[in-house]
N, C-alpha and C positions, 0 to 999 in steps of 0.2 A: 460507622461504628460497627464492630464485629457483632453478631447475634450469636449466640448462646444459647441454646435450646437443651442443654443438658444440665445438669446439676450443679457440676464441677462449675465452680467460678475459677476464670482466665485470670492469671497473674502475673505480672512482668517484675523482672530487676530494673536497678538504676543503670545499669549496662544495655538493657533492651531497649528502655524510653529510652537511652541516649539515640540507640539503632532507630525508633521509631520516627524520633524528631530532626533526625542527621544532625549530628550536636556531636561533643564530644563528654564523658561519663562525666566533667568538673563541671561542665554547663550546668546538668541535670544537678549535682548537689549543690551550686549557686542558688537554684530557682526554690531547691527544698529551702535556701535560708530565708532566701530574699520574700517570697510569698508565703502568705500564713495561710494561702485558697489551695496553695499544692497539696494534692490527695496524702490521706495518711495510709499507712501501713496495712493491711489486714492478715500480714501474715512474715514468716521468715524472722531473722536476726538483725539486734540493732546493727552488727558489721553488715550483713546483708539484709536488707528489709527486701519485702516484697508489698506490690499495688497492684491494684482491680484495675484491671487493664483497659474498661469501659469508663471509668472514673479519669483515668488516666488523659486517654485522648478528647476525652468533651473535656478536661482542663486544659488542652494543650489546643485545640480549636479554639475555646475561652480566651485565650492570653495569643493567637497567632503566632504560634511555635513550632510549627508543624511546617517544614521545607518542602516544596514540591518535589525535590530532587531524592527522596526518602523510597528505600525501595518497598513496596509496598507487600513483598513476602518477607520481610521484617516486622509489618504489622501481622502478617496473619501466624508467623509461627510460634509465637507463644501459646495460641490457641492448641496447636499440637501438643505441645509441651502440658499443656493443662489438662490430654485424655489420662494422665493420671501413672501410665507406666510405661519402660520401656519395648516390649514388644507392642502397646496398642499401635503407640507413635510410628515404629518402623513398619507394623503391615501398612498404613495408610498410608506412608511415605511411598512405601511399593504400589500400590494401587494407585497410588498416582502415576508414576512411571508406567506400568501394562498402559491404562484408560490414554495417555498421551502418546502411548505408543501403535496403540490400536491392535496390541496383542493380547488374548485371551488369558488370563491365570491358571496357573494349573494348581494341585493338589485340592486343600479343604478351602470349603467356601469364605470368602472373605468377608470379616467383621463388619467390615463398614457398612455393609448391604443394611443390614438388620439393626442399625444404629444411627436414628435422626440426624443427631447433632454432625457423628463422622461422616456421614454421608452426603449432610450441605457441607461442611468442610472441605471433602473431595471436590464438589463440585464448581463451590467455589475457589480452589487451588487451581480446577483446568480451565476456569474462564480468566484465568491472570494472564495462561501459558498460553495462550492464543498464538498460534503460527509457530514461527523461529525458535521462541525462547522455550519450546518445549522441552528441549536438554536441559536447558541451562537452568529450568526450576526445578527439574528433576537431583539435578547435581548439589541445587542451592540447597534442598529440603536433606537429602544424602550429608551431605556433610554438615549440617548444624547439628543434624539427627547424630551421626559419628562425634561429634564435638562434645556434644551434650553426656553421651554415655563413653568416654573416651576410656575410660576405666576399666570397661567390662568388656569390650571391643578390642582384640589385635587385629591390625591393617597391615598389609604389606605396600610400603610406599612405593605410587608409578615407577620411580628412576630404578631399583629393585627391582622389579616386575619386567623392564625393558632391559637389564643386563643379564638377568636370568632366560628370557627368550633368546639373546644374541649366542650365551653360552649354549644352549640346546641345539642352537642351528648350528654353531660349531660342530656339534656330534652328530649332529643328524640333518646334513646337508641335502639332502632330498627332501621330495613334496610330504607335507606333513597334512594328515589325514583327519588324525583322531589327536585332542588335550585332555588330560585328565588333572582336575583338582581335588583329592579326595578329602580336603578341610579346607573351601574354597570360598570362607567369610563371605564377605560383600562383592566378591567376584573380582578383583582387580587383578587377578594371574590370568581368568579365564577372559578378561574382554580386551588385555594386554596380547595376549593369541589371537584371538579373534580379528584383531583388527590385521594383524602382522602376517600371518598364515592364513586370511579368508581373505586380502586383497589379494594375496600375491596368486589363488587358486581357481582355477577355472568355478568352481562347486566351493559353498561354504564348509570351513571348516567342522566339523564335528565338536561339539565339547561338552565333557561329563563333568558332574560337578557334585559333591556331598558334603555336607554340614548337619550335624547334631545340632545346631541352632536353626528352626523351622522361620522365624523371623530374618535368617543371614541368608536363606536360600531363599525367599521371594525375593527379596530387595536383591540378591545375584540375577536372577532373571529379569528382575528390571530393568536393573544397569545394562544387561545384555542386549534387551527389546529397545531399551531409550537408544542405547549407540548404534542401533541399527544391521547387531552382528547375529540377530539370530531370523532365520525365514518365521513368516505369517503362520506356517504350518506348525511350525515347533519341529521341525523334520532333523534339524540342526543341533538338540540340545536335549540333555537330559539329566535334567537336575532333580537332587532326591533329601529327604531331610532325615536323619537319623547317625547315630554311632556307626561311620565308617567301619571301624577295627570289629565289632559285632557283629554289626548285619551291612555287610559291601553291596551297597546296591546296584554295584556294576563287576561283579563276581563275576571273571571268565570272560570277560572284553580283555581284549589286548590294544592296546592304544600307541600311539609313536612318542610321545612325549608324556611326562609327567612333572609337573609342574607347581610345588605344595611348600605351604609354608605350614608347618604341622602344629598342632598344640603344643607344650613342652615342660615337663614337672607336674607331670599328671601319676597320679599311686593309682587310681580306680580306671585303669583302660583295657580291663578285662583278661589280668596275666592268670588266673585260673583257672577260666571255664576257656582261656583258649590255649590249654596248654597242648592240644597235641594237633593246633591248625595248621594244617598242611603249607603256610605260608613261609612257618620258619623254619626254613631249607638251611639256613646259615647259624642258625641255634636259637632255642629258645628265648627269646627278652627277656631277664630279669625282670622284677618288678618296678625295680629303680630306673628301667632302661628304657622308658615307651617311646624314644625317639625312634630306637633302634625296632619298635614293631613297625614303627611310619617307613623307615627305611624297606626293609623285607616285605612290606605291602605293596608299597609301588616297585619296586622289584620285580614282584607277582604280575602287577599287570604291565610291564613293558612287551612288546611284538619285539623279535627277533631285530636287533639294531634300533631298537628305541632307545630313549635316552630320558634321564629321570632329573631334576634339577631342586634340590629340596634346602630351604632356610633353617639350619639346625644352632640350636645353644654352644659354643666352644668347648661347654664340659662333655660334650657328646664323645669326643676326641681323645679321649685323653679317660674316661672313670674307667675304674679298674672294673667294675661289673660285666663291662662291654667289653671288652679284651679281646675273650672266644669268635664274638661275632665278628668284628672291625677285621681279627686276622685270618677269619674265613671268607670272608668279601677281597681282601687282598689277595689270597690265594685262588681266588675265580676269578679275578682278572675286571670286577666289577664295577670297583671303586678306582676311575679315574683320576680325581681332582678336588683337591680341597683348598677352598678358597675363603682366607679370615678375612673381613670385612670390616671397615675401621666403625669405632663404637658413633653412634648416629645413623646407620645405615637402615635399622627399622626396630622396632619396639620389640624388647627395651629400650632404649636407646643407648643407655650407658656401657652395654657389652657390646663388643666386638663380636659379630654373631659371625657362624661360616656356612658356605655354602659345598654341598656336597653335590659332585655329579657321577653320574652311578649310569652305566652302559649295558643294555642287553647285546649278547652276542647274539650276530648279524649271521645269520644263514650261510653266508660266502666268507667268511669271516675266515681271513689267512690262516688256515692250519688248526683253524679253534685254538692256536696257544694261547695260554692267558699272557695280561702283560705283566713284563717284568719291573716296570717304574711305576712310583706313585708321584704326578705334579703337584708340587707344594705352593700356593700365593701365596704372599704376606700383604695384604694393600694396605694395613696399619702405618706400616714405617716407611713407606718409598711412592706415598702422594703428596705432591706439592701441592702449596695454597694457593701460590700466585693468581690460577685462572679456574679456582673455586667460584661455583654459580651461588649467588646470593639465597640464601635461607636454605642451604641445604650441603649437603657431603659434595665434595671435587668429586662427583659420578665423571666426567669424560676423562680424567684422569686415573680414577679408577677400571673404567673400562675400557680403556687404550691401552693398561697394564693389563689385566686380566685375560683379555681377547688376544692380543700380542701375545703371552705367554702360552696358551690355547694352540696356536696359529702355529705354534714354533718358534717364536724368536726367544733367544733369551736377553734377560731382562732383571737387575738387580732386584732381590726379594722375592724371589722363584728360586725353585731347586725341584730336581728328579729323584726321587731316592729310591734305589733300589729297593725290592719288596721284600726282599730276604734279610734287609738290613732295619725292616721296622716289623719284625716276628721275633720280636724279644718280650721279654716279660711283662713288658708296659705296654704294648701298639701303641703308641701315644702316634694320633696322627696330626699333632698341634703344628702348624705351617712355623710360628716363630721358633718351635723346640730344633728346628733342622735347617734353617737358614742362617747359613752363618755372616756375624756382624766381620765386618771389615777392619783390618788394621788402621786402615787411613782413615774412617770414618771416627773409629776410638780416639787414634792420636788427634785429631779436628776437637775432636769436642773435650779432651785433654786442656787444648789449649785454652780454648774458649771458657772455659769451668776457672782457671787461674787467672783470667781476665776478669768475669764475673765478679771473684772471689775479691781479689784487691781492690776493686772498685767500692763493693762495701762496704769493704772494712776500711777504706778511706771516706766514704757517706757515714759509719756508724760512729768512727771518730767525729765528724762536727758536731752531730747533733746530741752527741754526748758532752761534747764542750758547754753547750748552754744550758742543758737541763739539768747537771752537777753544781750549777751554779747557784740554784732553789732551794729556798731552804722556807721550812712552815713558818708560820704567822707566832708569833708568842703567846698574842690574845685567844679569848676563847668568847669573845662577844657573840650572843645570837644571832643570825643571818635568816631577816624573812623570807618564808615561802613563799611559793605559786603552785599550784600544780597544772599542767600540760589542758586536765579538761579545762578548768578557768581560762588558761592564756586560747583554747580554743573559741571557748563563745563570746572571748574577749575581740576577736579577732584576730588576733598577734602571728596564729598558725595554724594550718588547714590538718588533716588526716586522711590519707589517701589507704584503699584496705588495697591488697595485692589481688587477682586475677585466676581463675583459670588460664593454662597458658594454651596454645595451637599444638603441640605437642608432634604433631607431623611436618609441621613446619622450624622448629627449633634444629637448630645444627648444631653439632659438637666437634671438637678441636680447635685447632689455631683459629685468633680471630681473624675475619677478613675486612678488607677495607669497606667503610662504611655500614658496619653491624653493631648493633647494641646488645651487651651483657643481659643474658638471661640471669635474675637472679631467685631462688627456690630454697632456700633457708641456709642457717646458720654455718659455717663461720663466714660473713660477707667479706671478710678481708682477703680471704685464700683464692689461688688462683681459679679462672674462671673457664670454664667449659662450654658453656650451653651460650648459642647468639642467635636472632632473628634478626632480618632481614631488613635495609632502611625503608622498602616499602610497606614489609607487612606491619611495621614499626607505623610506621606513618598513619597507616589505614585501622593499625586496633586503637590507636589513639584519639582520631579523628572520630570513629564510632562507639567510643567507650568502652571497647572490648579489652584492653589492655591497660594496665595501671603502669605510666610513663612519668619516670621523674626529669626534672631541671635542675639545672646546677643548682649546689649548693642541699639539694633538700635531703633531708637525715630520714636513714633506710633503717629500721626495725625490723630484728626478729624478735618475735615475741613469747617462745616458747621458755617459759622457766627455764628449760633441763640446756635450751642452746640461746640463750636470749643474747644477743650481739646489735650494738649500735655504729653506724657509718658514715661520714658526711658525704653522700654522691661528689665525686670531682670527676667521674668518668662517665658523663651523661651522654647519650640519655640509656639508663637503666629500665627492664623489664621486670615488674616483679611478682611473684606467684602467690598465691592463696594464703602463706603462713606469713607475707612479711607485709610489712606498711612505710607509709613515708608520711613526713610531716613536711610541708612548704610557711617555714616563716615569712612575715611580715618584713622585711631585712632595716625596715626605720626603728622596732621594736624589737627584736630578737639576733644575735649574732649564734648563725648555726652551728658554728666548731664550739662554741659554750654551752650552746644547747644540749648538743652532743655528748661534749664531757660529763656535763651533768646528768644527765640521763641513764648512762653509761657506767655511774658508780657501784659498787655493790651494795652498799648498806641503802642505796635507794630502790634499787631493783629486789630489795629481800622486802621493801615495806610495802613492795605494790604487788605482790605476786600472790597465792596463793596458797602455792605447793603443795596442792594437794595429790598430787601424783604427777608422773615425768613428763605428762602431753598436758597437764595445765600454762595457761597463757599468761603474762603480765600483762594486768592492766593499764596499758599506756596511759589511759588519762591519769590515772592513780599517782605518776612520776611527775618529781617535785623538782623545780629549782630554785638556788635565791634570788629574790628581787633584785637584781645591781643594775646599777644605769647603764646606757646604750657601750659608753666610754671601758667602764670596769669588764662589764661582756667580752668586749674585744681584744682587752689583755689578756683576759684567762684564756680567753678561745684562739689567740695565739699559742698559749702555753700547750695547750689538748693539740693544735695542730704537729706542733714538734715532737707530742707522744706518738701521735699515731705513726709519724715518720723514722719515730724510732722502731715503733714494733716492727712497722714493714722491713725494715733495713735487717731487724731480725731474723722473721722469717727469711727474707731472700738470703742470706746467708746458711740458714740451715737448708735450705733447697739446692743453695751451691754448692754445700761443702759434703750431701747427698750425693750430687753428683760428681764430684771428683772422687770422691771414694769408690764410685761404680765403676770409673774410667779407668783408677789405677788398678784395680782388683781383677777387669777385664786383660788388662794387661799382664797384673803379674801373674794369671791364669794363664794365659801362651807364653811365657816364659819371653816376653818382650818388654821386660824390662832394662834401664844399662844396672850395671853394679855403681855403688854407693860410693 
């Protein structure tokens, strides 16, 4: 049993005891029913309770519930989680990483020295990591730590991090000296170099690294020491904690690459007191425009033929603020290549973010002309799914396009456009504004959009044959209630609450074979974007980390302002923090009735609240009538053929969306026949 020597009492979720006991999160609320010995609450919400994590494991010893095969920094990181905030948690996540790596810390002296309880905790975290697994705890504790605070944290994901080094060595095909990350979070650009440019180098790479977050820069030199990319000496590295754009702690180093996924939507990044820094050679940054000061900084420190590779917002491209600058970087021949990214590629995740690469002129540099093309990608619209990798974006398809078009070959969804043809009054440097869609592609999806189209409207005819047929009851007899809490501690139907989700792990677009629908609030019917993967499916399910339905069980959003009810028939479903599912009893409950029921308005106005737009219905609150198993399953017939009505609706409005794009596309080129 963990020891405590601090104040703070240790508390776990019903998601953690699931991780402690290797169980799956239903186990855990089976055992809350089944045992009246199971600890109670001392803290958190009836959706999420919390339990004294000492109480916890002497009941789960008590009752032999406890699997051997249970990883045991499962049991100790809620103790982390219990020093109370998120910088305590990630210095001692880093101090674990130096002490297992046998490298010294640099800057101010670290908290845990001087603090009992984190100090056995340290020491008990490196006697787990004995030998081998001393990455691998390092990584474990890193990413729960990320997990936990996922909100407050931008990461730039590996597959990201490894297409952006490929494009750099494109431009900068010689030995690479010096990296620079000048907003270098938890290090994954700089240990992405590291590995890539310090194997391939006689001498370890060099790598500079800054963050305004003094918490993101231990834990970067951690990761560096843990992967084994930085020398004993520290000879290798130097990393500094403070406001890059203010105070550049590496002001007047010239480096071969730069490599930065930069803040973005920042007003307060210093556009007054640096209004006359020698940086912005290319003009001043608006206030609105602090990408474009990220851009002009590393600019600044490129060495003659360096090359700079930076993760920017698509509105970077395209706002009129930036205009001056984008078409003074084109006319110095600086900005190479702008490449939009299809949306999933890195947080947000829902935008299409682009990646900009920016060239210092190389000493030998043919005639010093600047160039006269700008390379345009599109990887949005010309990646196939076919041999997309499970939980994540078609990266080898993406980077066989990107690097191909780099290389010189052309490649549909690339274009050159002259420089002198985007110094118009917009600079819009948007890759889809200049790549032109194809005739044959339009007419294809012409055709396909009128196939769609009759298809439905020969689906929306059946199912309108039956339900025109319905007609109301005459009587007006009272029909007993139930409400949903009853039929729960009746037995009849379980309530599952939704999840934080992996958010690094969730892919967006088409689905691919064998992925389960991410689902994250209201309308559940609309089409779906977000999938995880059938392993990571497997495994958050197995450890309670993930709320996973089975056929048939009824998906809730429970927000007043978008409240929406679904019977899952597209299992197994994902679902996130705002939504819930109920699993009937199916001897006692027919769920397309349930459903119905559930789903009406005059029941959802008696359960709700409203007291403002982000209050909840109260699901247990939702009532249905009493009707036998037999009567259930006619009505819930009936509610099945609605729902297959609305669908039939929608898709039709999505069809006939698209056909109107295709014709409009066409009678804009004047590629229509006459009438």
């Amino acid at each position: 049993m963990p020891k405590n020597t601090g104040s703070t009492p240790v508390v776990v979720t019903l998601a953690e005891i699931a991780r402690i006991a290797g169980v799956g999160r239903a186990a855990v609320s089976n055992w809350r029913r089944r045992y009246e010995s199971f600890p109670a609450p001392v803290g958190g919400t009836d959706t999420s309770p919390q339990f004294s994590l000492a109480d916890v494991e002497a009941w789960l010893r008590q009752e032999n519930k406890l699997k051997a095969a249970a990883n045991p920094l499962d049991r100790l990181w809620p103790e982390y989680e219990s020093l109370g905030n998120r910088d305590t948690s990630g210095r001692l996540v880093a101090q674990v990483g130096l002490r297992l790596s046998g490298v010294a810390s640099v800057g101010s002296p670290d908290d845990a020295a001087v603090d009992q309880h984190r100090a056995h905790l340290l020491e008990r975290t490196v006697d787990l990591a004995a030998g081998d697994s001393s990455r691998s705890t390092f990584h474990f504790l890193l990413e729960r730590w990320l997990r936990t605070h996922v909100r407050q944290i931008t990461t730039s994901p590996p597959r990201l991090a490894e297409l952006m080094l490929k494009v750099a060595a494109l431009f900068h095909p010689g030995p690479v000296h010096t990296v620079l990350d000048p907003a270098c979070g938890t290090g994954t650009l700089l240990a992405a170099a590291g590995r890539r440019w310090g194997i391939e180098s006689t001498s370890p790479v060099r790598l500079l690294g800054q963050d305004s977050d003094p918490v993101l820069v231990r834990l970067t030199q951690a990761r560096l020491a843990v992967d084994g990319l930085i020398a004993k000496a520290l000879s290798n590295l130097s990393l500094a904690a403070g406001d890059t754009l203010r105070a550049d702690a590496h002001a007047g180093v010239q480096v071969d690459v730069v490599l930065c996924n930069p803040p973005s939507n920042e007003r307060d990044w210093g556009h007054a007191e640096l209004a006359t820094d020698p940086r912005w050679v290319y003009g001043q940054p608006p206030r609105t425009e602090p990408e474009l000061a990220w851009v002009q900084h590393t600019i600044a420190a490129l060495a003659p033929g360096g090359v700079a590779v930076l993760v920017l917002p698509p509105t970077v491209a395209a706002r009129r603020a930036g205009r001056r600058i984008r078409a003074n970087l084109l006319r110095a021949g600086l900005l190479r290549a702008v490449v939009a990214l299809p949306p999933g590629a890195a947080p947000p995740y829902g935008v299409g973010l682009h990646l900009w690469i920016l060239c210092a002129k190389g000493d030998t540099e043919s005639g010093n002309r600047p160039r006269t093309e700008l390379t345009l990608i599109d990887t949005a619209h010309n990646v196939s799914s076919a041999a997309a990798e499970r939980g994540g974006v078609d990266w080898p398809a993406v980077t066989t396009q990107v690097t191909g078009v780099l290389s010189g070959d052309e490649t549909q969804g690339s274009v050159s456009v002259p420089v002198v043809d985007l110094l118009d009054e917009q600079v819009d440097l948007t890759p889809a504004r200049h790549i032109p869609r194809t005739r044959t592609a339009t007419m294809v999806d012409l055709r396909q959009s009128w196939a769609q189209f009759d298809a439905c409207l020969s689906e929306l005819r059946d199912v309108r044959g039956s339900l025109s047929e319905l007609v109301p009851a005459e009587h007006d007899e009272a029909v007993a209630l139930i409400s949903v809490g009853e039929l729960e501690r009746a037995g009849a139907l379980e309530i599952r609450t939704g999840q934080a989700l992996p958010e690094d792990l969730v892919r967006r677009g088409e689905r691919l074979e064998g992925e389960a629908r991410v689902l994250t609030g209201a309308p559940l019917s609309g089409p779906t974007q977000l999938w995880l993967s059938a392993p990571v499916v497997a495994q958050g399910e197995e450890d309670g980390s993930l709320t996973v339905t089975a056929s048939q069980d009824i998906i809730i959003a429970a927000l007043a302002r978008a409240f929406d009810v679904q019977v899952d028939t597209d299992v197994p479903s994902v679902l996130g923090p705002q939504l819930a599912a109920l699993r009937v009893n199916p001897t006692l409950l027919d769920p397309w009735f349930l459903a119905g029921c559930l789903r009406a308005p005059a029941n959802v106005q008696r359960a709700g609240t409203h007291a403002s737009t982000t209050s909840r219905i109260d699901v247990r609150r939702l009532q249905i009538p009493r009707l036998s198993l037999e009567e259930q399953r006619r009505y819930g017939e009936i509610h099945r053929r609605i729902t297959v009505f609305e669908r039939d609706l929608r898709e039709m409005k999505a069809v006939g969306a698209e056909l109107s794009r295709s014709l409009v596309d066409l009678l804009a080129g004047g590629q229509l026949p006459r009438m």
